[in-house]
Backbone atoms as SQL, in Angstrom:
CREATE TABLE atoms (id INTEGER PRIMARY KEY, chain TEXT, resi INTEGER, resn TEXT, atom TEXT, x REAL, y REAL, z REAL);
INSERT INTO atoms VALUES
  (1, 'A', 1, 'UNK', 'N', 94.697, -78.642, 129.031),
  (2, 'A', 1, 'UNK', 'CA', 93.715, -79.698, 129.229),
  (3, 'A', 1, 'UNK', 'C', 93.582, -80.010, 130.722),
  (4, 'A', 2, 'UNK', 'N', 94.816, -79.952, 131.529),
  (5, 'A', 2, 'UNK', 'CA', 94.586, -80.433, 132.886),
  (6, 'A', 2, 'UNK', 'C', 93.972, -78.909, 133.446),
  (7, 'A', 3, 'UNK', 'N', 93.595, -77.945, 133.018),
  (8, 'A', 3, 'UNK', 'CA', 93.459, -77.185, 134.027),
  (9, 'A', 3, 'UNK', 'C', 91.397, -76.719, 133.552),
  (10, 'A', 4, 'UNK', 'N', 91.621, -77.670, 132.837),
  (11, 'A', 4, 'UNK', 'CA', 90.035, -78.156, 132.731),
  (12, 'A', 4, 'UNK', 'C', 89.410, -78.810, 133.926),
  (13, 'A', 5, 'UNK', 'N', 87.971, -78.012, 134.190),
  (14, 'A', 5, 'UNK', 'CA', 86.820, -79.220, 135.299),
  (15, 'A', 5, 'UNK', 'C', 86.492, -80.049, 134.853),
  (16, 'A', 6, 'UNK', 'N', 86.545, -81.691, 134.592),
  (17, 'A', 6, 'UNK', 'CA', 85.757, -82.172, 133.973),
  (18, 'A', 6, 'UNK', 'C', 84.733, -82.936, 134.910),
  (19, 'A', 7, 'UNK', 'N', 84.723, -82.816, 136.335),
  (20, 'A', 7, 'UNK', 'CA', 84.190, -83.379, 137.399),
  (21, 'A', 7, 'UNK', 'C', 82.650, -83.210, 136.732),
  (22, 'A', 8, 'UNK', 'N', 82.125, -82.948, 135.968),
  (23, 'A', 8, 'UNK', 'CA', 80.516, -83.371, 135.966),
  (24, 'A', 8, 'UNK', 'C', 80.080, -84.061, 134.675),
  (25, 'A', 9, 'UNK', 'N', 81.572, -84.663, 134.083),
  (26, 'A', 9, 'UNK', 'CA', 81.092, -85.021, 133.228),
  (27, 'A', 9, 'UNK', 'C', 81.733, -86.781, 133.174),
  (28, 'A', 10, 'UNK', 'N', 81.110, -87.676, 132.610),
  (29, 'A', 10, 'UNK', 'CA', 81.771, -89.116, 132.315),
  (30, 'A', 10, 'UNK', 'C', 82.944, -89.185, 131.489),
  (31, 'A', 11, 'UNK', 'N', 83.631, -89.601, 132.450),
  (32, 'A', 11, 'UNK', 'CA', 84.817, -90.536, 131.143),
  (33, 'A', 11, 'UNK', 'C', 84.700, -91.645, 131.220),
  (34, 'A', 12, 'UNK', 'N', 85.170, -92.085, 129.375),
  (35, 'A', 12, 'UNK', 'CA', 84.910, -93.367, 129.406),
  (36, 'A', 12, 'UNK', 'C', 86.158, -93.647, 128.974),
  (37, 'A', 13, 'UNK', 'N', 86.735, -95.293, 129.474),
  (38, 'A', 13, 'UNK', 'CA', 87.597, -95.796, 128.336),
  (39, 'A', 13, 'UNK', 'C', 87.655, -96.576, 127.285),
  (40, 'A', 14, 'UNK', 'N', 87.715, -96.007, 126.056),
  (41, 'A', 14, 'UNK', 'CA', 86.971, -97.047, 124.855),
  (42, 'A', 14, 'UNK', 'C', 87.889, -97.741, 124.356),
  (43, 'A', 15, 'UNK', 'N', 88.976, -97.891, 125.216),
  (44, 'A', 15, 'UNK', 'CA', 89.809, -98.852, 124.940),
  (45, 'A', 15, 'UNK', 'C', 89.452, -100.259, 125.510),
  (46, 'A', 16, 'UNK', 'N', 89.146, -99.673, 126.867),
  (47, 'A', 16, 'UNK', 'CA', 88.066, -101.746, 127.211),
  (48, 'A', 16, 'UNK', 'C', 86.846, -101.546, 127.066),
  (49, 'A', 17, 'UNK', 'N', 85.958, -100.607, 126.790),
  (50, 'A', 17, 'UNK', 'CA', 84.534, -100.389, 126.515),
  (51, 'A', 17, 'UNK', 'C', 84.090, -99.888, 125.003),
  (52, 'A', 18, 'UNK', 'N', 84.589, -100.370, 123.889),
  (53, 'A', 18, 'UNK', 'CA', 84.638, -100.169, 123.000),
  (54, 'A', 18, 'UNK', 'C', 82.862, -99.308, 122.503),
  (55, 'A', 19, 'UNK', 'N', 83.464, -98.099, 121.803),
  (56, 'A', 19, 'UNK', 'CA', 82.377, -96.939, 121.015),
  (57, 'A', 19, 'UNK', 'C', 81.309, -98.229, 120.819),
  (58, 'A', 20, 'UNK', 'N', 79.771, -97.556, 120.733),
  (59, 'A', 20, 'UNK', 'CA', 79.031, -98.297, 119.822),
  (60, 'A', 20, 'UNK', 'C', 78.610, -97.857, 118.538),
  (61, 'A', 21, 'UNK', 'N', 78.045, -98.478, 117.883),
  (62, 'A', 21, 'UNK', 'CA', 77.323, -97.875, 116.142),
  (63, 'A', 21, 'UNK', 'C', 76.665, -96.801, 116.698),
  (64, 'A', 22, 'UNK', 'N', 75.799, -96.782, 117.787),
  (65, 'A', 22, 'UNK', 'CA', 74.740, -96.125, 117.970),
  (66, 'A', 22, 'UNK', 'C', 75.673, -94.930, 118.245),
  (67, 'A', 23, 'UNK', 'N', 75.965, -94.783, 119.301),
  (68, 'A', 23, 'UNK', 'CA', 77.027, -93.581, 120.074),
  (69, 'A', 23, 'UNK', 'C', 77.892, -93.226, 119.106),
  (70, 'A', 24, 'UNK', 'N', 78.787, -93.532, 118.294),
  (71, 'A', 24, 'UNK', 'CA', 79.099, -93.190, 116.508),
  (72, 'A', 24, 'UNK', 'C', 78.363, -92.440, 116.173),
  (73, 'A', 25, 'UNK', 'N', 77.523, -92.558, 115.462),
  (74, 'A', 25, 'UNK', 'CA', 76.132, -92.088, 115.166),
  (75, 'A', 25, 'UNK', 'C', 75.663, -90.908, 115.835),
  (76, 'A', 26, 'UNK', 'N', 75.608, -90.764, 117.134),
  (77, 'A', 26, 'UNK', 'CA', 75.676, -89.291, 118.042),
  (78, 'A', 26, 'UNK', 'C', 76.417, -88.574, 117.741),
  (79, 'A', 27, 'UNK', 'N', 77.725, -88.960, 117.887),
  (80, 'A', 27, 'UNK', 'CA', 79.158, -88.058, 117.856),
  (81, 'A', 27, 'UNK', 'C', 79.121, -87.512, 115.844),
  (82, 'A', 28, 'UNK', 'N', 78.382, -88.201, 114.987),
  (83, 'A', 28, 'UNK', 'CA', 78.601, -87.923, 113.904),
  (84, 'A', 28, 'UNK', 'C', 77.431, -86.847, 113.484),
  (85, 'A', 29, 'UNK', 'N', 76.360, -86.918, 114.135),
  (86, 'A', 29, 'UNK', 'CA', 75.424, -86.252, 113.897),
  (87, 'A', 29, 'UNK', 'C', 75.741, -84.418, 113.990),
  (88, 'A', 30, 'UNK', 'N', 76.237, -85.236, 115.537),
  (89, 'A', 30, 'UNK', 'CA', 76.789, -83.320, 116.271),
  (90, 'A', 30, 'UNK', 'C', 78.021, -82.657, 115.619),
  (91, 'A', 31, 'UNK', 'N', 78.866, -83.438, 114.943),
  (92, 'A', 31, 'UNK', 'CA', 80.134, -83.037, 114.420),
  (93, 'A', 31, 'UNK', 'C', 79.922, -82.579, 112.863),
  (94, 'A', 32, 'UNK', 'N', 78.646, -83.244, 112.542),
  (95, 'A', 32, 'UNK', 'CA', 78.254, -82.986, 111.044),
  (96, 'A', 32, 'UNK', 'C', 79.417, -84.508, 109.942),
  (97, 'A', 33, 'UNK', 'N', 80.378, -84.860, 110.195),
  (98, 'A', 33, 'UNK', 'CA', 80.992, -85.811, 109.510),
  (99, 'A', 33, 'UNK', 'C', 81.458, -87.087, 110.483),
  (100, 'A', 34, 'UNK', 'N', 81.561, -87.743, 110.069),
  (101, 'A', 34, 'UNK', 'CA', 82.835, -89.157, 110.565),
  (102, 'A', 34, 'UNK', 'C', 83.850, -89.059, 110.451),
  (103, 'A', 35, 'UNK', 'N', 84.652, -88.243, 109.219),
  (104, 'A', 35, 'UNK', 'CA', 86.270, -87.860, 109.331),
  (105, 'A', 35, 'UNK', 'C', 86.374, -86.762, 109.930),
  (106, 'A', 36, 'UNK', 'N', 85.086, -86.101, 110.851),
  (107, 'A', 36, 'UNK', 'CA', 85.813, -84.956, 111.662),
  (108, 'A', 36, 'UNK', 'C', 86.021, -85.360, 112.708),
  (109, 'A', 37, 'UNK', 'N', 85.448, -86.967, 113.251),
  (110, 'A', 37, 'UNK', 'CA', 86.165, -87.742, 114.097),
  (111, 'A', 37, 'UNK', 'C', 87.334, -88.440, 114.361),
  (112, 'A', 38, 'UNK', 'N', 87.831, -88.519, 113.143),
  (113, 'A', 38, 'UNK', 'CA', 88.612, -89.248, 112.542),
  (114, 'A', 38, 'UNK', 'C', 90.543, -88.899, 112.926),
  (115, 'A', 39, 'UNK', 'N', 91.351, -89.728, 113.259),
  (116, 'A', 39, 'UNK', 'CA', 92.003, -89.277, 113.845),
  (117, 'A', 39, 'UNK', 'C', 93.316, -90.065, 112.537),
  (118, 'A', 40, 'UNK', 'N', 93.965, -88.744, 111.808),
  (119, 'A', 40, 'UNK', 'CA', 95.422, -89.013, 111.338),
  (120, 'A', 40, 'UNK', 'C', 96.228, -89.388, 111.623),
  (121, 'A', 41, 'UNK', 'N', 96.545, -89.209, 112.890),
  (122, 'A', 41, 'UNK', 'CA', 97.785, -89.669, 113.946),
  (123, 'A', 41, 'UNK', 'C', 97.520, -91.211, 114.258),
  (124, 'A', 42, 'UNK', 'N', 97.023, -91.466, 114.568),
  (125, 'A', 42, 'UNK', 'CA', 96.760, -92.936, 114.852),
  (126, 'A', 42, 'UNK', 'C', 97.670, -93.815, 114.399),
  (127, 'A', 43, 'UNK', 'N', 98.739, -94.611, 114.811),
  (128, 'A', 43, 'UNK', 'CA', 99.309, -95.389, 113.978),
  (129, 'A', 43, 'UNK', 'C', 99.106, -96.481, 112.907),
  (130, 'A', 44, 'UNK', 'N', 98.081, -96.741, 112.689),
  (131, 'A', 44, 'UNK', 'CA', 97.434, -97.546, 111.822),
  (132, 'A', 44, 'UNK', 'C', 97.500, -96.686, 110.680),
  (133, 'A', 45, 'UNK', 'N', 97.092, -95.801, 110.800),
  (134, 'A', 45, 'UNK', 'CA', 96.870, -94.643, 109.822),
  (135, 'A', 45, 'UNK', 'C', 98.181, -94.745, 108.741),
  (136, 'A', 46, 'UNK', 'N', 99.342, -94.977, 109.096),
  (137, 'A', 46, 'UNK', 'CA', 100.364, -94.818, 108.743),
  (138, 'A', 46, 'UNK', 'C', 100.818, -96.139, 108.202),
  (139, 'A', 47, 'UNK', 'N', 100.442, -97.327, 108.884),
  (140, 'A', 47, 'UNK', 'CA', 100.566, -98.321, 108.916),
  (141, 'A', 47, 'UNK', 'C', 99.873, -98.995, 107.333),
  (142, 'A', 48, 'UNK', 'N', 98.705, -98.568, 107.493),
  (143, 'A', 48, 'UNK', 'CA', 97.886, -99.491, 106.795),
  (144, 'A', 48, 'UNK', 'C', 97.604, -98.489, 105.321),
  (145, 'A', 49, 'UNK', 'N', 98.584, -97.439, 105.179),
  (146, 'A', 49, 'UNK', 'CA', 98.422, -96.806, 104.084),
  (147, 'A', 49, 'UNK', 'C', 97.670, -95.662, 103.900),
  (148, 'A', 50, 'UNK', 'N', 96.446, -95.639, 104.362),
  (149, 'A', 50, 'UNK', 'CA', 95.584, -94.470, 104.219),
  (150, 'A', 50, 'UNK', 'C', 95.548, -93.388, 103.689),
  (151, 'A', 51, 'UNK', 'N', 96.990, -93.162, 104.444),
  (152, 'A', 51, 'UNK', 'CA', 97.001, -91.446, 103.499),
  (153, 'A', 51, 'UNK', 'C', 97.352, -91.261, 102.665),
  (154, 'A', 52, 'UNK', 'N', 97.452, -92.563, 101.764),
  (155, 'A', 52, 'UNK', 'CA', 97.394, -92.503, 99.949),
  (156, 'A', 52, 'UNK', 'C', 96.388, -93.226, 99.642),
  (157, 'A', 53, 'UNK', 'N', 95.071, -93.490, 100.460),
  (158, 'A', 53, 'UNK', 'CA', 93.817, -93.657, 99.633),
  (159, 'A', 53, 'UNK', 'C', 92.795, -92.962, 99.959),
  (160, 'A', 54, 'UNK', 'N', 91.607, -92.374, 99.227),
  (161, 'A', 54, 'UNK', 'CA', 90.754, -91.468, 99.269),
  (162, 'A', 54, 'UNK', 'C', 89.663, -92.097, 100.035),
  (163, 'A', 55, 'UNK', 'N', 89.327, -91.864, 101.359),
  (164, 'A', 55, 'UNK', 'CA', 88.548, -92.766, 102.255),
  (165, 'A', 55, 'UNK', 'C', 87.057, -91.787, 102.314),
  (166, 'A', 56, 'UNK', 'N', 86.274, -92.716, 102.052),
  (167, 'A', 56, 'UNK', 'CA', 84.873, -92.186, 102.089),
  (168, 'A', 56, 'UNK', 'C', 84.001, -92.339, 103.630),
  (169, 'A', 57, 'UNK', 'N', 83.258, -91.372, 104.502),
  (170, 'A', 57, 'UNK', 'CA', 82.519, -91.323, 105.406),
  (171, 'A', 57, 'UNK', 'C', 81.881, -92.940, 105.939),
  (172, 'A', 58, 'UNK', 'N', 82.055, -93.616, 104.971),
  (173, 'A', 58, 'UNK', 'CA', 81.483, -95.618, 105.494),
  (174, 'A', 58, 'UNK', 'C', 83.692, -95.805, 105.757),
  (175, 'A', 59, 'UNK', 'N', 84.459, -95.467, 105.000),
  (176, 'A', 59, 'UNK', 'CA', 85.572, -95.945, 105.376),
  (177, 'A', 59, 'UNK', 'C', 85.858, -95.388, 106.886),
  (178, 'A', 60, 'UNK', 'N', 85.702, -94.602, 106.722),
  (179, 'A', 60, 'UNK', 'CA', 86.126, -93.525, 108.262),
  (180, 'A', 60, 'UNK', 'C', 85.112, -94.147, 109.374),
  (181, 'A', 61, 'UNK', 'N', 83.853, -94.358, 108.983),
  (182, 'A', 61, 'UNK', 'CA', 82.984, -94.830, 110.255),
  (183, 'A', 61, 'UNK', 'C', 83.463, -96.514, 110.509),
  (184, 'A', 62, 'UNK', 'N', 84.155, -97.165, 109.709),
  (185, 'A', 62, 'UNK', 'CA', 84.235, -98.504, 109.665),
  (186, 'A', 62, 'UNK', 'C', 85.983, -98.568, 110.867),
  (187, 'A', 63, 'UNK', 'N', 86.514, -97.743, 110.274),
  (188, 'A', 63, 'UNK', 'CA', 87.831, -97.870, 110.775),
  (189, 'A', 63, 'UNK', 'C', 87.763, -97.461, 112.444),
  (190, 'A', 64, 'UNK', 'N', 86.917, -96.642, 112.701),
  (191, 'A', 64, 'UNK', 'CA', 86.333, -95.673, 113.805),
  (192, 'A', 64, 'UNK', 'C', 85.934, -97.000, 114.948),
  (193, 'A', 65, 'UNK', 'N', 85.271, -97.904, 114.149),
  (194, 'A', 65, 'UNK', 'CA', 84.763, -99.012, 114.965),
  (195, 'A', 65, 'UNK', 'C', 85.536, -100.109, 115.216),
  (196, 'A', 66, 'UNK', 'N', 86.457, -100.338, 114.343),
  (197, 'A', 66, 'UNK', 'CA', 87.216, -101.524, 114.147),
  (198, 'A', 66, 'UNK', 'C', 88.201, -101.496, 115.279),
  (199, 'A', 67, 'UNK', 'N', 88.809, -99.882, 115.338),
  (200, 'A', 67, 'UNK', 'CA', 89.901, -99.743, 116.070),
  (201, 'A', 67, 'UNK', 'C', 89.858, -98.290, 116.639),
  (202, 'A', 68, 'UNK', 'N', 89.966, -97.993, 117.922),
  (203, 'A', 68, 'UNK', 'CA', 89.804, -97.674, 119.137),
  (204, 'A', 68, 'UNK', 'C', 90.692, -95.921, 118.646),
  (205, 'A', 69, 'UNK', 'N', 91.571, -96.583, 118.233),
  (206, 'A', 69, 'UNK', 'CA', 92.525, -95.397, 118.029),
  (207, 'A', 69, 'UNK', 'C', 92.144, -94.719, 116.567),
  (208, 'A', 70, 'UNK', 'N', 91.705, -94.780, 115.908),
  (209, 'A', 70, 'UNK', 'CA', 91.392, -94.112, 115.036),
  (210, 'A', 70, 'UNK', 'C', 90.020, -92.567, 115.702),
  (211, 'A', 71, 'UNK', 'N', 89.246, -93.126, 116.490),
  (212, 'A', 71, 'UNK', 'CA', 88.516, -91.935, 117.419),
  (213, 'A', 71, 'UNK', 'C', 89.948, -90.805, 117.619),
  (214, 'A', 72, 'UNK', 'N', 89.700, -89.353, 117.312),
  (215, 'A', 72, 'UNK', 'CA', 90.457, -87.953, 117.466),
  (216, 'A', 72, 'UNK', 'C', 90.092, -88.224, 119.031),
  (217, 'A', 73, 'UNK', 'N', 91.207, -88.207, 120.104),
  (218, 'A', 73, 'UNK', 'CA', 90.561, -88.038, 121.490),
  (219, 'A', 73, 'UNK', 'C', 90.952, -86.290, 121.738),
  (220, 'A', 74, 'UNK', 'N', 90.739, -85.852, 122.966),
  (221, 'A', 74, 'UNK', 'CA', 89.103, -86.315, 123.679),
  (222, 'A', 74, 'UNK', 'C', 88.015, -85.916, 123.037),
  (223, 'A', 75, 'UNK', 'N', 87.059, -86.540, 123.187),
  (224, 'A', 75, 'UNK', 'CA', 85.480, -86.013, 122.867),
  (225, 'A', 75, 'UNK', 'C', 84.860, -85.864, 124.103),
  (226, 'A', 76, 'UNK', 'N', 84.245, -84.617, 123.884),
  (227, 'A', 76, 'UNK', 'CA', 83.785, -84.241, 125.061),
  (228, 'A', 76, 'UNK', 'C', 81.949, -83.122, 124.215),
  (229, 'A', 77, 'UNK', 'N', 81.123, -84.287, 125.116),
  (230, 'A', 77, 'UNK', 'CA', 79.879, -83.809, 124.820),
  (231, 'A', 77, 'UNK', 'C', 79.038, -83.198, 125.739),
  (232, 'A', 78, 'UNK', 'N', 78.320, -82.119, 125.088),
  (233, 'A', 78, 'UNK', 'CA', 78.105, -81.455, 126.238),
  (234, 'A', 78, 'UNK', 'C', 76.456, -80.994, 125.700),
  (235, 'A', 79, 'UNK', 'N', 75.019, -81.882, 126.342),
  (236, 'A', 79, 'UNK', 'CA', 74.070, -81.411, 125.356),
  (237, 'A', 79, 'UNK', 'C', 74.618, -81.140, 123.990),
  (238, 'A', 80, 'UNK', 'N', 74.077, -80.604, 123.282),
  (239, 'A', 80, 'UNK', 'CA', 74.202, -80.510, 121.639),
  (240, 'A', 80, 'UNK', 'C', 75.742, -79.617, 121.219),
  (241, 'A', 81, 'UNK', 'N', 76.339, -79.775, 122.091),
  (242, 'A', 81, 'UNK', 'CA', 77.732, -79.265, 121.578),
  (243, 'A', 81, 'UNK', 'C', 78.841, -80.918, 121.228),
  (244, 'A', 82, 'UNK', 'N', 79.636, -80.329, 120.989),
  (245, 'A', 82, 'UNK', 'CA', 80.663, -81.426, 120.861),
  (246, 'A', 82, 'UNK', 'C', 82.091, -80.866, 120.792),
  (247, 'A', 83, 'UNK', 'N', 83.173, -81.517, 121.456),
  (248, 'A', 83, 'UNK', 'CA', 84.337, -80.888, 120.950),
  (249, 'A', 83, 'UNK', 'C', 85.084, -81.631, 120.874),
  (250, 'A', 84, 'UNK', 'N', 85.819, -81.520, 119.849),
  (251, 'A', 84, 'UNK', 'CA', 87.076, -83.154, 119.714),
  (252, 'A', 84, 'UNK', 'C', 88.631, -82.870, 119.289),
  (253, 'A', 85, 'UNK', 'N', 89.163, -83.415, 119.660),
  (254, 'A', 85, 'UNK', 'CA', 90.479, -83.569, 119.628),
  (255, 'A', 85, 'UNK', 'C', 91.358, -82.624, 120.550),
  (256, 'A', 86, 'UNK', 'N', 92.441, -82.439, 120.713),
  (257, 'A', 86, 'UNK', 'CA', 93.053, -81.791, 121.460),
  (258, 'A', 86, 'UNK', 'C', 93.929, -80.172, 120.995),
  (259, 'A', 87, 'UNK', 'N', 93.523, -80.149, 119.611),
  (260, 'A', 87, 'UNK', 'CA', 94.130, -78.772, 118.690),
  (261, 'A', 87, 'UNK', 'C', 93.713, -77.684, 119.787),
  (262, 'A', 88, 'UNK', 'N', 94.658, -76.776, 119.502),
  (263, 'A', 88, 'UNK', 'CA', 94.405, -75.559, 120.717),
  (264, 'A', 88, 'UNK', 'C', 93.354, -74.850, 120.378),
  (265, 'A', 89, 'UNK', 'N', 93.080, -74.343, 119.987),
  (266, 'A', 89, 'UNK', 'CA', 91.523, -74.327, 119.519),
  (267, 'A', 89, 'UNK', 'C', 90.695, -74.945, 119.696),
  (268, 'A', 90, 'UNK', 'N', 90.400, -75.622, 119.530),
  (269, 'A', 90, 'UNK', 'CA', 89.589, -76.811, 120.409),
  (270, 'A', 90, 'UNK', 'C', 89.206, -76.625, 122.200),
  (271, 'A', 91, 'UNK', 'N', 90.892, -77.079, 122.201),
  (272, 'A', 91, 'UNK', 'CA', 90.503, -76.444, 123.861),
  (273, 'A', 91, 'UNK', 'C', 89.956, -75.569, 124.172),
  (274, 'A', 92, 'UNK', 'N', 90.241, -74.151, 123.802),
  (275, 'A', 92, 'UNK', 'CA', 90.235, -73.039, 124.090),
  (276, 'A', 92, 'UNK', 'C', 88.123, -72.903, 124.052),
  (277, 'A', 93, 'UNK', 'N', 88.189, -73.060, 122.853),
  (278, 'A', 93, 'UNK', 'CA', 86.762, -73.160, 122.750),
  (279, 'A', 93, 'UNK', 'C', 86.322, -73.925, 123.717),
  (280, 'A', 94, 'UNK', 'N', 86.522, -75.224, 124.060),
  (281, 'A', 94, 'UNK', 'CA', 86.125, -76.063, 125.347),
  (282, 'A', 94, 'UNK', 'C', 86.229, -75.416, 126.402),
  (283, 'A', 95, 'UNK', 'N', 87.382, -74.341, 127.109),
  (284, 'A', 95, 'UNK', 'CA', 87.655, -73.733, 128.356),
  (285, 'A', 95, 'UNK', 'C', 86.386, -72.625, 128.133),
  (286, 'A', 96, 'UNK', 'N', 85.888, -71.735, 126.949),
  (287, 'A', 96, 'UNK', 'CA', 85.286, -70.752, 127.096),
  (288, 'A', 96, 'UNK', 'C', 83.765, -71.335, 127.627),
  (289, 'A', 97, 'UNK', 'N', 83.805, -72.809, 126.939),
  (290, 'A', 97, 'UNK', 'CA', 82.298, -73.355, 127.272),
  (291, 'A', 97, 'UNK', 'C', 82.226, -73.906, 128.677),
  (292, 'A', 98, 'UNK', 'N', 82.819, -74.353, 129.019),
  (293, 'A', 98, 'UNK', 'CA', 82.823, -74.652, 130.122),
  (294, 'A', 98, 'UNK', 'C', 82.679, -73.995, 131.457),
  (295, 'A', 99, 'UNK', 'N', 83.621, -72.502, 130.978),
  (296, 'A', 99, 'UNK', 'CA', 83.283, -71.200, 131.553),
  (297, 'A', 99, 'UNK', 'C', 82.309, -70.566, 131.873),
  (298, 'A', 100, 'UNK', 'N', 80.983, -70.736, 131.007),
  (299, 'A', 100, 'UNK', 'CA', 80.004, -70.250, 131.001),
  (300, 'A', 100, 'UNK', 'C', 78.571, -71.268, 131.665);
């Protein structure tokens, strides 16, 4: 990840600038779901039970908004691409795009 450029692109922190519905809504469009945003690890996740209840695309977009950490980081948009989370794969695909 650090040996990524990201110099032309914005970071944000949505920890004091919290996601909007609208920008949700972007990131869900390009990803095709809301739980492919959706982040397991999160401690809430663990906390508040989840992964013994069957959460539907309004649960996942609700939790997404409520709390900061439930977003898979990083997201990184690029025109009509998108890439999220940090799985090596992910990257990798991110380093080839970026490459080009």
């Amino acid at each position: 990840m650090k040996s990524l450029d990201f110099s032309d692109f914005e970071k944000r922190e949505i920890k004091s600038q919290a996601i909007s519905p609208e920008e949700l809504d972007k990131m869900k469009s390009l990803s095709g779901s809301y739980e492919a945003l959706f982040s397991r690890k999160a401690k809430k996740y663990k906390e508040l039970g989840l992964k013994d209840q069957t959460l539907t695309e309004a649960d996942y977009q609700n939790y997404i908004l409520s709390d900061y950490t439930f977003l898979k980081r990083p997201v990184v948009i690029d025109g009509s691409q998108i890439f999220i989370g940090n799985e090596k794969k992910n990257l990798e695909d991110l380093a080839l795009h970026l490459n080009n």
